[in-house]
N, C-alpha and C positions, 0 to 999 in steps of 0.2 A: 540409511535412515536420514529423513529428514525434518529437522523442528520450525514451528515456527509459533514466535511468540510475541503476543498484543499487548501494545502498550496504551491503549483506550482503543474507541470507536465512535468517536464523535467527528463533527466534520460541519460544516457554515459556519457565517459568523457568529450565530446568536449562542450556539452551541460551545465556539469558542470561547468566546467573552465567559459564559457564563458557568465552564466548565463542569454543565451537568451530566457530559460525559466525554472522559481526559482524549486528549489529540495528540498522543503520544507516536501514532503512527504504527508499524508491526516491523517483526525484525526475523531474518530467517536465517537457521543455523544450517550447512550444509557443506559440501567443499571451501566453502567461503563462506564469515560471515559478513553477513548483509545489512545495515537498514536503511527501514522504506520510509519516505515522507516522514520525518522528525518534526512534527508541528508543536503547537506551543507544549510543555511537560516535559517534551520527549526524553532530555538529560537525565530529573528526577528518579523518570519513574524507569529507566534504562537501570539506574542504579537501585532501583527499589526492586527487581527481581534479577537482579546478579546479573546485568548484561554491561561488561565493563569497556566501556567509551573506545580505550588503549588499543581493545583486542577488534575491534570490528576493521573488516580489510574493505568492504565493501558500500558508498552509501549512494543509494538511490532517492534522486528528488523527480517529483511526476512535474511539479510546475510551480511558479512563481507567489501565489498564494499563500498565507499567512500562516494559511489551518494545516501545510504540510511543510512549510521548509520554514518555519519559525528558529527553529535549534538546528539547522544544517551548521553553522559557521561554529560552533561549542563542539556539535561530533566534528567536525573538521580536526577544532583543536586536539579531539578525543584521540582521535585517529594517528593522527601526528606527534602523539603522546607531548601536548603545549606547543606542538610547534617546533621540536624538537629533532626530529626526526621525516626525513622526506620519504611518506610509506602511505598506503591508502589510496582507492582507487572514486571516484566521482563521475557516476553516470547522471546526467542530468537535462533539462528540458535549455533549450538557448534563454529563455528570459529567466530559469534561474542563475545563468554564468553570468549573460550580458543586461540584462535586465529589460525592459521595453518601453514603450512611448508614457506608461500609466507605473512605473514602478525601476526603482536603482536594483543592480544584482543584487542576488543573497547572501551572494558568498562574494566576499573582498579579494583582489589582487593577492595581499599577503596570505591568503588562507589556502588559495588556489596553487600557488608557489610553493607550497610548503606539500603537494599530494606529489605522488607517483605519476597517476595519471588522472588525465580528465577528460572525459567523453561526454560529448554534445550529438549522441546520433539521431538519426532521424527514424522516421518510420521501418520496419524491414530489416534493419542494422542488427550485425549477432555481435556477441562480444564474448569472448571467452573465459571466463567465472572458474578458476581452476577443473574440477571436475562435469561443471555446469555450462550451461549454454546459454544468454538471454538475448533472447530476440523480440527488439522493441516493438511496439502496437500504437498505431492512430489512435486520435480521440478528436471527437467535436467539443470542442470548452471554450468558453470565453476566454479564455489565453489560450490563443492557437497552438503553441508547440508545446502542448500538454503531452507527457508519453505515458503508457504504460508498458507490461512487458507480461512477455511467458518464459519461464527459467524450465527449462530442459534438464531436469535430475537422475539419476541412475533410479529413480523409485516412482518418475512419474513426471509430468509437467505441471507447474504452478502458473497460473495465470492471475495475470492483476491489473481489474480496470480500474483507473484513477476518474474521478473526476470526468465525467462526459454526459452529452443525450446521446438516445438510442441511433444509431443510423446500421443499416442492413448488415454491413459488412464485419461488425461484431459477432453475430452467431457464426460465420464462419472460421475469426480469426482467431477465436478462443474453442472451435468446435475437437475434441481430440484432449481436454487438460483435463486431470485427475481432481483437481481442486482449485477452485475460481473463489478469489478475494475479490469483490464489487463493492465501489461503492455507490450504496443505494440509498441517495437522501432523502426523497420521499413516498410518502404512502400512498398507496390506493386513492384515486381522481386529485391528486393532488399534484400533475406534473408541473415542472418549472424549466424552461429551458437552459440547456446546458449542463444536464443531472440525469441519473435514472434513476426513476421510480418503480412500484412495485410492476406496473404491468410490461414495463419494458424488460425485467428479468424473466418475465413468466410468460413472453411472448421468442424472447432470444433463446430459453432452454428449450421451449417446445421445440423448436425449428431446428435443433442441432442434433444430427444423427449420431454424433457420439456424446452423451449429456456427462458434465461431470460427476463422480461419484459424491462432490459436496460441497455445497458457494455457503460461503462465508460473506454474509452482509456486514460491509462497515462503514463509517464515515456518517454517521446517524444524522441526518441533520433533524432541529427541533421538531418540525412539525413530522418528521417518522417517530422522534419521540415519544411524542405525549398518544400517537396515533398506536401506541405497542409496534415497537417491532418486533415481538417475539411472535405477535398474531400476524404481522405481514409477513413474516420468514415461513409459519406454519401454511398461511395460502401457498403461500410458494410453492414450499412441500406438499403438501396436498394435490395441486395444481398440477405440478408439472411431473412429482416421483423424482426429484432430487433433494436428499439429506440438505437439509437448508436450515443455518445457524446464526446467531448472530454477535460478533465478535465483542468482547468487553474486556479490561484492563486483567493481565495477567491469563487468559484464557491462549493456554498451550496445542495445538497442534503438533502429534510426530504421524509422519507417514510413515511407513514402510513398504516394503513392494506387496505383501500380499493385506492388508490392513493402513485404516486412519483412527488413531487415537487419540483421543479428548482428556482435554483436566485444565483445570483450575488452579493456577499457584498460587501462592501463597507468598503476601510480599515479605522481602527480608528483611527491609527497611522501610519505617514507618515515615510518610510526610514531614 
């Protein structure tokens, strides 16, 4: 069995700023745990549904950007229980270690010092996740070494595109996952480069001979907002025959090998 649980699904900047839907990122429970892209919140609301900083072994950043590695250097300390302990592993994109011509690293020398390991891999790259497998994935973004990845489970493969526009080689390199996390910033005739919109999901599912049994839209940005995404995830579904949802704060995912099950938590702690 595998869980996996959202801590918002928000994602640009106006979405950030204005937190009308938290950028907390998502975090996966499995041989290891995992989180993904800890953008601004992420800390909060990590403690607002029982996922304690101390205990996560794994954290992944897709890219240098605000809306996802805002709280990387906090779970650092998280991980390292203060800094405390040299334990915790950091998969990460080059301009969140080294930073780039438009932006200083995420994560400080001291914070980097203080992990077990730190992976910088490239496209292609597996890495081994105790019982798990992730094999990193291209992306076209305005921050070149954007990554995402497919984690290879005993219950199935999870795939997760960060951040990118459409190019060909996505329906095949997610073609075969049991559940695809996308993020899909905007809606219907609304593309903007360097993002997927609604018809680039529903042109990439069609074309994939193995479709997932469920993509999980997130990363909302405003104008999918106010556009309903719960009515662009139903085109979707409609469109293509893949179960298509749309991720929001505390929204549970467990796989299992013969079933994928849904809910709603319940925060433990209030703002």
């Amino acid at each position: 069995m595998v869980e996996i649980i959202f801590l918002g699904s928000g994602g640009g900047r106006f979405i950030t700023i204005t937190q009308f839907r938290p950028t907390g990122g998502f975090f996966i429970n499995s041989s290891k745990r995992i989180y993904i892209d800890p953008g601004p919140g992420a800390l909060v609301r990590a403690w607002r549904y029982k996922i304690d900083p101390r205990k996560i072994d794994v954290l992944f950043v897709s890219h240098r950007h605000t809306d996802h590695c805002n709280d990387a250097e906090v779970m650092v300390e998280g991980m390292t229980v203060g800094v405390t302990k040299k334990r915790g592993v950091l998969i990460a994109s080059k301009s969140v270690v080294y930073g780039d011509e438009d932006h200083t690293p995420a994560i400080s020398k001291y914070h980097l010092n203080s992990l077990e390991e730190v992976h910088i891999p490239n496209p292609g790259e597996r890495i081994q996740l105790g019982e798990d497998e992730m094999t990193i994935t291209p992306t076209v973004h305005s921050d070149p070494t954007t990554i995402g990845f497919i984690l290879k489970t005993p219950v199935g493969k999870i795939g997760y595109i960060p951040d990118t526009e459409y190019f060909e080689e996505l329906k095949h390199i997610y073609n075969g996952v049991r559940l695809l996390i996308a993020s899909v910033t905007r809606p219907t005739n609304m593309k903007i480069p360097y993002h997927l919109c609604t018809e680039d999901v529903i042109y990439m599912l069609k074309e994939m001979s193995q479709k997932p049994e469920m993509l999980i839209m997130s990363h909302i940005g405003m104008k999918m907002h106010f556009a309903n995404p719960y009515k662009e995830a139903k085109f979707i579904e409609n469109t293509t025959g893949v179960k298509t949802l749309v991720a929001k704060e505390g929204f549970k995912v467990k796989m299992e090998k013969n079933d994928i099950k849904l809910r709603t938590l319940r925060p433990a702690r209030e703002l």
